[in-house]
ZANU-566194 format. One record per residue (C-alpha): x, y, z. Coordinates in steps of 0.05 Angstrom, whole numbers, plus 32768, in hexadecimal, padded with zeros to 4 digits. Layout:
! ZANU-566194
+------+------+------+
|    x |    y |    z |
+------+------+------+
|    X |    Y |    Z |
...
+------+------+------+
This chain:
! ZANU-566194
+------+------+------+
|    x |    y |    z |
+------+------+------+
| 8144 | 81EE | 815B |
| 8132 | 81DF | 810D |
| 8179 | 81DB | 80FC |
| 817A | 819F | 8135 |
| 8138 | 817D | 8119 |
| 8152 | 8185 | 80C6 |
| 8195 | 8167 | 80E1 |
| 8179 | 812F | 80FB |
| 814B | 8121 | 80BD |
| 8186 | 812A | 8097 |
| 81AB | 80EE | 80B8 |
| 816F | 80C5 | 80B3 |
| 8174 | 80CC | 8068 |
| 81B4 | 80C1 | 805C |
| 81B5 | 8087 | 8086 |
| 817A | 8067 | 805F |
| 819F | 8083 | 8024 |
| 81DC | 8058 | 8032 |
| 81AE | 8020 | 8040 |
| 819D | 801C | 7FF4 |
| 8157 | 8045 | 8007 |
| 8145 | 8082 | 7FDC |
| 8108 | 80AE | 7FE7 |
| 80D0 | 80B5 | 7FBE |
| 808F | 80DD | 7FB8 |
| 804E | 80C0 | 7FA8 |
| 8008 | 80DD | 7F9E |
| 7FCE | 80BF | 7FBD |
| 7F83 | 80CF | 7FB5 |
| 7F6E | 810F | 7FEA |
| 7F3C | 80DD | 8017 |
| 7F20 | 8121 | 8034 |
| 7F01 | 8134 | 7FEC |
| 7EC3 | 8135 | 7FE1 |
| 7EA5 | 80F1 | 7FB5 |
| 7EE6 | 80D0 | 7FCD |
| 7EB9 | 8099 | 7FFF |
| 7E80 | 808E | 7FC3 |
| 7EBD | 807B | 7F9B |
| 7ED2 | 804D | 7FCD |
| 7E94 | 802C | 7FCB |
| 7E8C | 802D | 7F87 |
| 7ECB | 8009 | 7F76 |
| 7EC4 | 7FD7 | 7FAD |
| 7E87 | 7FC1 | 7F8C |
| 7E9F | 7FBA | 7F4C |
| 7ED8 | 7F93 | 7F72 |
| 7EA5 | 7F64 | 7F98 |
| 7E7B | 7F5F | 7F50 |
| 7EBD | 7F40 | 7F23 |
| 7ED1 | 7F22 | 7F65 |
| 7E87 | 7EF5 | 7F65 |
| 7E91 | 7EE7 | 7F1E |
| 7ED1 | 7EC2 | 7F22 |
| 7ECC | 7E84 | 7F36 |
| 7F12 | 7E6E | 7F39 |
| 7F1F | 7EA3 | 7F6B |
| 7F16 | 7E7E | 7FAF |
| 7F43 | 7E44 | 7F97 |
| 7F77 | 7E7B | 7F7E |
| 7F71 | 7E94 | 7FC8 |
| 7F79 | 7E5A | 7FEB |
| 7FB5 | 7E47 | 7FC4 |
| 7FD7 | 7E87 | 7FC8 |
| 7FCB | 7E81 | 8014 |
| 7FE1 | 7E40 | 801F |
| 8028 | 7E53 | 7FF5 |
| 8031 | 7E83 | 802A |
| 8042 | 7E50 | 8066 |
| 808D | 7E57 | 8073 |
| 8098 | 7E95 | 8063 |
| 80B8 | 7EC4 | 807F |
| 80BF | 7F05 | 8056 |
+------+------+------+
């Protein structure tokens, strides 16, 4: 029954293979660690804090926004 599930896998891949897809692995922070949430919060602060400081930033946003009508993706 493995053989039947690592076949199928196997197709997938090579069909996103001949699609111009490759795999890759990436590493992302363990969110089960402990510290990991106090980091979150710390570095959305210090977000929010350079965030408050610029002022140019709403206008930035609302331009950036409004370049997105019409598009599709």
């Amino acid at each position: 029954m493995a053989t039947d599930a690592n076949k199928r896998v196997q197709k997938h891949r090579d069909t996103l293979r001949m699609a111009g897809l490759r795999p890759v692995q990436i590493w992302v922070p363990d969110t089960r660690r402990p510290g990991f949430s106090a980091e979150c919060r710390r570095q959305c602060r210090l977000v929010a804090q350079a965030d408050s400081a610029d002022t140019d930033l709403p206008q930035f946003m609302d331009d950036a926004f409004t370049d997105l009508d019409g598009w599709t993706g």
